[in-house]
C-alpha positions in Angstrom: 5.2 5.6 44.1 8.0 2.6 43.1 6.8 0.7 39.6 6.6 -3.0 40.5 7.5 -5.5 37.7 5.0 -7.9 36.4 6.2 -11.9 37.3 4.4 -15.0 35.8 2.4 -14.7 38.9 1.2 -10.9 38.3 -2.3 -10.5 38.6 -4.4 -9.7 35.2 -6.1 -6.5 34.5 -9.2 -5.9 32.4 -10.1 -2.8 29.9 -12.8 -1.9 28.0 -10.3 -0.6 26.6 11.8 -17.5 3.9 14.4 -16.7 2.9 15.1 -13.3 2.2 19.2 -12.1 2.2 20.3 -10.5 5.1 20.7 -7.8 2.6 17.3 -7.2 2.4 16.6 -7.4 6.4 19.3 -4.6 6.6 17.4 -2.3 4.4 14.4 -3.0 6.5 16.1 -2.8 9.7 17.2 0.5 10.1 20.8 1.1 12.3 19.1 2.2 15.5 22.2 2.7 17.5 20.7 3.9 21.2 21.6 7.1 22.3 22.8 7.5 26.0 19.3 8.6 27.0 17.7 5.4 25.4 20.4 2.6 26.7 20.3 4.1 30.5 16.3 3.8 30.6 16.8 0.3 29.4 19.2 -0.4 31.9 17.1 1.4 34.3 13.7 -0.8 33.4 12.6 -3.9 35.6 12.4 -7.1 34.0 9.0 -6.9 32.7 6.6 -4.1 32.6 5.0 -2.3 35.2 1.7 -3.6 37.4 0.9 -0.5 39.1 2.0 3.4 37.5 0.8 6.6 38.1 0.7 9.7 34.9 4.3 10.8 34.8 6.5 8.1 36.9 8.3 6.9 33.0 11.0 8.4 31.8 10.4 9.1 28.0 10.6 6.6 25.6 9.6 3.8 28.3 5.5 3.5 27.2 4.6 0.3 26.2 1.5 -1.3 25.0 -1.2 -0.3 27.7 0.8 1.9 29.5 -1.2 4.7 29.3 -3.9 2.8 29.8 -2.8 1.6 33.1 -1.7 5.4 34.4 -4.7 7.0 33.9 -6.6 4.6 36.2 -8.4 2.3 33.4 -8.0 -1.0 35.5 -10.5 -2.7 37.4 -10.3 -2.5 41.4 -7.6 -4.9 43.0 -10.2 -7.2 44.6 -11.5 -7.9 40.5 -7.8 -8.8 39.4 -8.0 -12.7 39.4 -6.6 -15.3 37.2 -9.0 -16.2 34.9 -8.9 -18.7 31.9 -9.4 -16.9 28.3 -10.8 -18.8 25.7 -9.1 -16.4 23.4 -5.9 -18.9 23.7 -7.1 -21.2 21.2 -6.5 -19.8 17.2 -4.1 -18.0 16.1 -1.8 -16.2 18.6 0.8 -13.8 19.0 2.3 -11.4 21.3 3.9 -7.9 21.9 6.9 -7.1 22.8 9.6 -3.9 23.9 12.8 -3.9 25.7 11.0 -4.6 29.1 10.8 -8.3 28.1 14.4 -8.2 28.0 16.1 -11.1 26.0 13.7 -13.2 24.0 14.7 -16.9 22.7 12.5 -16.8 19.7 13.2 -20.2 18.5 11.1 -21.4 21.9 8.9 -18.9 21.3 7.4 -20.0 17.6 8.2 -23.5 19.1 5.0 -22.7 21.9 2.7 -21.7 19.2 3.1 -18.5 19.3 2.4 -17.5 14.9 2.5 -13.5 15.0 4.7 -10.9 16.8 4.6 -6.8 17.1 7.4 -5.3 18.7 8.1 -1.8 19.8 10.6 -0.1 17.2 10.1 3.9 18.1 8.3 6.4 20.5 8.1 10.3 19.3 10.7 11.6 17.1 13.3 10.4 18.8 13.0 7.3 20.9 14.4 4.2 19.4 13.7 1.0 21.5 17.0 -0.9 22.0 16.3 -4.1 21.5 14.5 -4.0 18.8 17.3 -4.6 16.1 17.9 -7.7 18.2 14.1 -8.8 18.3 13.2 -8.1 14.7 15.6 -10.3 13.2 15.7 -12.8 15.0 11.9 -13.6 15.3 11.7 -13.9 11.6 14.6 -16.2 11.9 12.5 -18.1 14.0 9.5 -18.4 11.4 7.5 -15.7 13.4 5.4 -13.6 11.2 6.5 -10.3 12.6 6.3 -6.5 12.4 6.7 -3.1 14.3 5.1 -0.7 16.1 5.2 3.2 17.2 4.0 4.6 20.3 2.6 8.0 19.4 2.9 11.1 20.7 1.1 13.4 18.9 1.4 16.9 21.5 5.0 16.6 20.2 5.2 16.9 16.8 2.7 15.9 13.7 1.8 12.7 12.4 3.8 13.2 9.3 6.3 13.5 11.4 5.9 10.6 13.6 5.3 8.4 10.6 8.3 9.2 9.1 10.5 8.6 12.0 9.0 5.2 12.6 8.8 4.2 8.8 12.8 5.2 9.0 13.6 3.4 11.7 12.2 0.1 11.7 8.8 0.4 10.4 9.3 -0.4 6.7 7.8 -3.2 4.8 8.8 -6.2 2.3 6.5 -8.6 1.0 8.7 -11.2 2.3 5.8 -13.8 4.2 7.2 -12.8 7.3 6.4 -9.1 7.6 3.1 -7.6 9.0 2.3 -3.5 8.6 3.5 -1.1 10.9 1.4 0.0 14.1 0.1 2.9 15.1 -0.1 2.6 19.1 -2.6 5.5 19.9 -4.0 5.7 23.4 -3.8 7.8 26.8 -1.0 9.8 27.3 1.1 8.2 30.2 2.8 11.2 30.8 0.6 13.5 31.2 -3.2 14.6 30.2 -4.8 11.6 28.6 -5.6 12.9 25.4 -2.3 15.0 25.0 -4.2 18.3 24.7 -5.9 18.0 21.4 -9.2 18.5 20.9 -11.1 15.4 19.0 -11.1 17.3 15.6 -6.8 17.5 16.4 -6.8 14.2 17.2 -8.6 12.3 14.2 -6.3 14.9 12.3 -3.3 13.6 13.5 -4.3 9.8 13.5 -5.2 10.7 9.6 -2.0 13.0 8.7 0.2 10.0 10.4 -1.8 7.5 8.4 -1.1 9.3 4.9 2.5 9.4 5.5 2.6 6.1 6.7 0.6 4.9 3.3 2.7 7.1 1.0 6.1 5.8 2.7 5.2 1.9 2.8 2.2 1.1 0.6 0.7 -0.1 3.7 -2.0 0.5 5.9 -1.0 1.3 9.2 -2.6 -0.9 12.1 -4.0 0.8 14.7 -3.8 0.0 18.4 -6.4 1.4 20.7 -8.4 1.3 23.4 -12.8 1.9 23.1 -12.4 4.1 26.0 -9.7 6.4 25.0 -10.7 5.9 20.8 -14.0 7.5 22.5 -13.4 10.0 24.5 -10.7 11.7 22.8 -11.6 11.2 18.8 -15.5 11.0 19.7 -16.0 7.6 18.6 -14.6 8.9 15.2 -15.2 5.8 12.1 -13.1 7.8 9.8 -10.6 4.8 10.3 -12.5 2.2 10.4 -12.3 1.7 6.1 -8.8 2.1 6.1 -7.0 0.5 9.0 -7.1 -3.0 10.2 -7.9 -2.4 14.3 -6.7 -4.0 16.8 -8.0 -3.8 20.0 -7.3 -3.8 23.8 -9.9 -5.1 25.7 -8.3 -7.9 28.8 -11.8 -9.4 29.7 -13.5 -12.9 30.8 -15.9 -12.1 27.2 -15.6 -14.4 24.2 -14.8 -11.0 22.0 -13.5 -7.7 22.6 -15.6 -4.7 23.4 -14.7 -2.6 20.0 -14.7 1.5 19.3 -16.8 3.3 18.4 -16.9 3.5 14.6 -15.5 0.0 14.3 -17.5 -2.6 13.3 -14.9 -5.5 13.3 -11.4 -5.8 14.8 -8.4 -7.5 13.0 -6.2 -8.5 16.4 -7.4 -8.6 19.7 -4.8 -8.0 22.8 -7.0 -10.4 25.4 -4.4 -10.1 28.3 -1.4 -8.1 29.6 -0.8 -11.2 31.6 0.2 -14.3 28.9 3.0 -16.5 29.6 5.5 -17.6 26.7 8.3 -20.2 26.6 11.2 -18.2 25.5 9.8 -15.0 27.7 10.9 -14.5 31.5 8.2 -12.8 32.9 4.1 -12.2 31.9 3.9 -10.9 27.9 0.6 -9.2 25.9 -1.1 -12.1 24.2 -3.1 -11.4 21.4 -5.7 -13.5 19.0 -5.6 -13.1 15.2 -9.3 -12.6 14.0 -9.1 -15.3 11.2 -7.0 -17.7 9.9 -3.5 -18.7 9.2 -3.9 -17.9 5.7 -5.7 -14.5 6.4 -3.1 -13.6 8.5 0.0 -14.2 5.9 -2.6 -11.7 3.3 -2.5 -9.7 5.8 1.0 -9.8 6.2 2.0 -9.8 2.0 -0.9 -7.4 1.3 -3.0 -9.9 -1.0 -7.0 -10.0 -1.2 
């Protein structure tokens, strides 16, 4: 089965799922010069990320926010795919990014409205997305409040581990006003069994191991990105997290407010669509809502009450 790209006309899919020196952008911005591997899967990608994908059909280091998701069947049938208007599009929105969106202008981008950005920075222990010393930068050039995220693995090596590769390469922090906490991207496995073979005692281990190493490494708590249905079935609707990590939430629905996991009782960002259009963005983009304010989001970003 061939991976179609996503257009601005791709159908939506539902889940219940400043000034700071460049000196100081360098140290947060770690040299993440792509190996072979990771500059012939970006070359290899579509412009703009898959519609339809089965468990297995990426190459490593190609998952992206929802991709495992979308693998593992958790989309509605094509006949419910419509365009729909989200009343999520008012507040205060952002997006997420990886090297599938390809070249960004992020000038046009703040200039839509768009306040908030995550971008993909690292996969595993080894995969470093190559675009993302391009998109980091230049976003909070542009006056977006940005930050990174990891797409976790955890069948191949420990959180600790994980967490230290991402907070190495890209997922630091500086209370600059521009910087948001690192993400952890935790859902199904979209190359292979969904909950990567770990039983849901393994699994809130990991999640807490990464967590700790993340903490101890940036003073931060890291975000978590998640689906209900996989944050269900494979940590048992665990709420160990829920008093330490700000959730954010996948859940692409016609509802007012996201569907949350269980042990949640409030989410921080909500993604609301694969399916958002940005000036500055060829192609469809991951919208997402901040759950408060302007001002709540730059706390959120500098770490203050």
């Amino acid at each position: 089965m061939s991976i179609r790209s996503r257009g601005t006309g791709s159908r939506r899919r539902r889940l219940t799922l400043g000034g700071v020196l460049a000196a100081s952008l360098a140290l947060l911005v770690a040299p993440l010069t792509a190996t072979s591997a990771t500059a012939a899967d970006a070359a290899d990608a579509p412009a703009g990320e898959p519609t339809t994908l089965e468990v297995g059909e990426l190459n490593p280091g190609q998952a992206f926010m929802g991709a495992g998701e979308l693998a593992h069947g958790e989309t509605p049938q094509e006949d419910e795919r419509q365009f729909i208007p989200f009343a999520p599009t008012d507040g205060v929105q952002g997006i997420d990014v990886s090297h599938w969106q390809g070249s960004i202008n992020w000038t046009s981008v703040r200039n839509a409205g768009i306040q908030f950005a995550w971008m993909k920075a690292t996969e595993g222990t080894t995969y470093r997305d190559p675009n993302f010393n391009t998109n980091y930068p230049n976003a909070y050039y542009a006056g977006v409040i940005r930050g990174a995220y990891h797409f976790a693995l955890p069948n191949s090596s420990s959180g600790a581990t994980q967490a230290n590769f991402f907070a190495s390469n890209g997922g630091a922090w500086s209370a600059d006003n521009l910087t948001l906490p690192g993400v952890l991207d935790i859902e199904s496995n979209p190359y292979g069994a969904q909950c990567y073979g770990l039983s849901t005692t393994q699994m809130r281990n990991w999640i807490q191991d990464f967590y700790n190493t993340y903490k101890s490494r940036t003073g931060r708590d890291v975000v978590i990105y998640t689906s209900p249905s996989w944050w269900n079935t494979c940590t048992g609707s665990w709420s160990g997290m829920a008093g330490q990590s700000p959730l954010w939430v996948a859940h692409w629905t016609t509802a007012n407010s996201p569907t949350l996991p269980g042990g949640f009782n409030v989410h921080t960002v909500w993604q609301y669509t694969d399916s958002g259009s940005v000036s500055g963005i060829s192609g469809a983009v991951d919208r997402n809502q901040f759950n408060g304010s302007r001002d709540r989001l730059l706390a959120l970003a500098n770490n203050t009450p």
